[in-house]
C-alpha positions in Angstrom: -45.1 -52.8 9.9 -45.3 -55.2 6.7 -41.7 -54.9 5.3 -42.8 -56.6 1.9 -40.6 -59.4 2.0 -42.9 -62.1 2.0 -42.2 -64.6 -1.0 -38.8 -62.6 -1.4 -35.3 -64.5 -1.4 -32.4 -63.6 0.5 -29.2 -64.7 0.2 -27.5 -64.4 4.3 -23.8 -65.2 3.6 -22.6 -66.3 7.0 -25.8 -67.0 7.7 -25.1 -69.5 10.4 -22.8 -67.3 12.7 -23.5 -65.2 15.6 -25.1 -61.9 13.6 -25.8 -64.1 10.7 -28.0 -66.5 12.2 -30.2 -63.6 13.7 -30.9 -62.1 10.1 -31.9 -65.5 8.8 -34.5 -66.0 11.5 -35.9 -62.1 11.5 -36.3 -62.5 7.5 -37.8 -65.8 7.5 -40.0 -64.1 10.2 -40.7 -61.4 7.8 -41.7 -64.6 5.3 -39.0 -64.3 2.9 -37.4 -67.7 1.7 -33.6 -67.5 3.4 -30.8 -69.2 1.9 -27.7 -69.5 4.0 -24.3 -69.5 2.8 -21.3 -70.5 4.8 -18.3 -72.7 4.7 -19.8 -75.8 6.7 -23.3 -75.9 4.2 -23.9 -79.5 3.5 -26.9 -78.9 1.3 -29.4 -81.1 3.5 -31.4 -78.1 4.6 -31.2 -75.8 1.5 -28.3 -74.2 2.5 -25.4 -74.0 0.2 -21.6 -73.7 0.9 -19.4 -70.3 -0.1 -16.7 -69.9 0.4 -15.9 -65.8 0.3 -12.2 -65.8 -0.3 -12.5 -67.8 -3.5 -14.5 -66.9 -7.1 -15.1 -70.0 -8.1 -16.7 -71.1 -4.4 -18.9 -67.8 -4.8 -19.7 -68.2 -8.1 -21.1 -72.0 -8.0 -22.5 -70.9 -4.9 -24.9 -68.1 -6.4 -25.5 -70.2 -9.3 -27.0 -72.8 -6.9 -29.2 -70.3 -5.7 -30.1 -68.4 -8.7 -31.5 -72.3 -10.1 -33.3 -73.2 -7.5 -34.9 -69.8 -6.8 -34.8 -67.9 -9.9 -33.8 -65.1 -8.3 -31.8 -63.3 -5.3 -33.5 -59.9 -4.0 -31.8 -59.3 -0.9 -27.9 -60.2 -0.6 -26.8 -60.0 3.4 -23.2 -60.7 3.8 -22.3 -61.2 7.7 -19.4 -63.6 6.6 -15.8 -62.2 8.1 -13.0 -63.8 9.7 -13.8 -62.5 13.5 -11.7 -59.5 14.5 -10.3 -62.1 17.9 -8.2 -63.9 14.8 -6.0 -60.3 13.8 -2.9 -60.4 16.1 -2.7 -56.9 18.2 1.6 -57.5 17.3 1.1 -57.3 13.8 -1.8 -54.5 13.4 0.7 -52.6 11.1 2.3 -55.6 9.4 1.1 -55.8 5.9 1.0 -59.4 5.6 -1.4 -59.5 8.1 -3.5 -55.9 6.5 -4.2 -57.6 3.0 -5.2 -60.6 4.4 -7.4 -59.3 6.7 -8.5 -57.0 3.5 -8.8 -60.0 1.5 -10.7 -61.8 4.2 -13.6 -58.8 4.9 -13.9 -56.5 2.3 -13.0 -58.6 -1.0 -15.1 -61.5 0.4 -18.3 -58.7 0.2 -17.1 -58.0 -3.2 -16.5 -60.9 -4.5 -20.1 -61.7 -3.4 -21.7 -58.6 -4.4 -20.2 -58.6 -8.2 -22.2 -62.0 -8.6 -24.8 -61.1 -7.0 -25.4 -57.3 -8.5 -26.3 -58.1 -12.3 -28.5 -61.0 -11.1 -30.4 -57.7 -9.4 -29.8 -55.6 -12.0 -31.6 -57.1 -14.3 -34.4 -58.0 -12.4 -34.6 -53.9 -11.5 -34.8 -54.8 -7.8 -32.2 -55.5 -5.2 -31.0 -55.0 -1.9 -27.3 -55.5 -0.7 -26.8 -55.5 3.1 -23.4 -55.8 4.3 -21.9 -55.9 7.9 -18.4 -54.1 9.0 -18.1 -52.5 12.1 -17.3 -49.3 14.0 -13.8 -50.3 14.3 -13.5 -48.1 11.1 -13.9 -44.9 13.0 -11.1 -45.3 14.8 -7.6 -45.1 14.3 -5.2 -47.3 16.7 -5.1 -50.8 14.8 -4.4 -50.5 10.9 -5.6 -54.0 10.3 -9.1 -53.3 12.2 -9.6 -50.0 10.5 -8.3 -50.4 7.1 -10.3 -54.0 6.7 -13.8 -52.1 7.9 -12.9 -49.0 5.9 -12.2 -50.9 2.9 -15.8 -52.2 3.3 -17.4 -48.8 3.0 -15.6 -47.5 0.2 -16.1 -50.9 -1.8 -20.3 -50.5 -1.1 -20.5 -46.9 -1.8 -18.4 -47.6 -5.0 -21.2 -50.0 -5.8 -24.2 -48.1 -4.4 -23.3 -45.4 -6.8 -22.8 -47.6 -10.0 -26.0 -48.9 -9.2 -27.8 -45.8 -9.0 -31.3 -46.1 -10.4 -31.5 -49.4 -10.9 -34.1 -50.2 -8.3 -30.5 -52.0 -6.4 -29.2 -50.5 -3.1 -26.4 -51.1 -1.1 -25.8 -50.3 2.1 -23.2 -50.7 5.2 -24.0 -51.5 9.2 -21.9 -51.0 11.7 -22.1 -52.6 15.0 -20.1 -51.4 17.5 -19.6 -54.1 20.7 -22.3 -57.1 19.8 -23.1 -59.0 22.7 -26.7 -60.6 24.3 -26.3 -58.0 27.3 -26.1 -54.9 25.6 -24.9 -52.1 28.1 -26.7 -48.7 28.4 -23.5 -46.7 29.5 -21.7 -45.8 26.2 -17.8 -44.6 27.3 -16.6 -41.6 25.3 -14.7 -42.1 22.6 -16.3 -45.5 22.0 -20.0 -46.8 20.5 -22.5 -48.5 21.8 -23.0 -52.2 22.4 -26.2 -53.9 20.2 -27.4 -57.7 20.2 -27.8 -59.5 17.1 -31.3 -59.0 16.8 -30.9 -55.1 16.6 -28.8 -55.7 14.1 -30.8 -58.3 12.0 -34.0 -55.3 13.0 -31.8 -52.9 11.1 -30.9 -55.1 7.9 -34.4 -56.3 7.5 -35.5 -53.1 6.6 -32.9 -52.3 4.6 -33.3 -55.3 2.6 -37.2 -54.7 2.1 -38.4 -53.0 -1.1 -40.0 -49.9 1.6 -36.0 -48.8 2.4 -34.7 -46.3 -0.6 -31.8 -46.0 1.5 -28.4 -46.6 -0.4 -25.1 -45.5 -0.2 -25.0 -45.1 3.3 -22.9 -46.8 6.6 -25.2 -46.8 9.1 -24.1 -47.0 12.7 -26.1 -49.2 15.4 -26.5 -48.3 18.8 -24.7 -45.2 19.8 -21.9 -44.4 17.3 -18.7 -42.7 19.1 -19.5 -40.8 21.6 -17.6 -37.6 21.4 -17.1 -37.7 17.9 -18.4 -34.7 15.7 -17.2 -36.1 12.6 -16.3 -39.5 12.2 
């Protein structure tokens, strides 16, 4: 299947980690022109360096993008502090709930509000961004509130971008591994490899997806679970 992106530019925001590097190569594959953001960018291979917990970083970064390329139509963000950095101690300490917050789901916003009117006013855009299925489960405040946050802060945006020609969706990966499992234990998800995931996002970000609004569970999403 052509996904249409060919010629389009998208914007992978943690583009160089473990889910993020997948998406860049399955888009570029799909002959879209992929700029990666991270922390580490040097700017020797047309990357460019954003950092998500500040404005200004995210701003500047965007702007370098929106210069060189006129345009952003698909925004992936992958970027997140991984979930090995919460401490299990503290997963009800609040210190440790806003910045984990601060690090997931206002990083995506931060990104998204400079990305949106950029798509807006071109009356195309896709927004992709990646939280995970710890937000279906209760057990760890700081996991579930940080994920959570995520899907209420893209459905907030989906909807204020309503007929625009701009989605914005979430995926959620359960366990992401290489060796994906085929036993799924109840009252957990399924395991997926990066490249189901970046699968997933590609055709959310191509202009053939009218999907918005929505968190989409990969692989098997808690078995067991009638409402989740």
């Amino acid at each position: 299947m052509d996904l249409e992106l060919n010629n389009r530019v998208a914007l992978v925001v943690g583009g160089k980690g473990y889910i993020g590097a997948a998406v860049a190569d399955r888009l570029r594959a799909e002959g879209a022109t992929v700029v990666v953001a991270s922390r580490s960018a040097d700017d020797t291979d047309g990357s460019v360096s954003i950092d998500t917990s500040s404005q200004e970083s995210v701003d500047a970064g965007v702007a370098q993008v929106i210069e060189r390329h006129g345009r952003i139509d698909a925004l992936v963000v992958t970027a997140a502090p991984s979930a090995g950095t919460l401490d299990p101690a503290k997963k009800s300490d609040p210190t440790q709930i806003l910045d984990a917050i601060d690090g997931k789901a206002l990083g995506f916003l931060r990104v998204a509000n400079a990305v949106l009117p950029v798509q807006r006013a071109a009356g195309f855009g896709r927004v992709v961004v990646v939280s995970g299925q710890n937000a279906y489960f209760t057990g760890n405040i700081t996991a579930s509130l940080r994920n959570t946050a995520v899907s209420v802060i893209a459905k907030n945006l989906a909807d204020d971008a309503a007929g625009t020609g701009v989605t914005v969706n979430v995926v959620n990966p359960g366990t992401v591994t290489d060796t994906p499992s085929a036993d799924v234990q109840r009252g957990s998800g399924g395991d997926s490899t990066p490249q189901q995931i970046a699968d997933l996002i590609a055709f959310l970000s191509s202009p053939l997806s009218a999907v918005s609004g929505e968190s989409i569970s990969i692989a098997h999403r808690v078995l067991g679970s009638v409402v989740v």
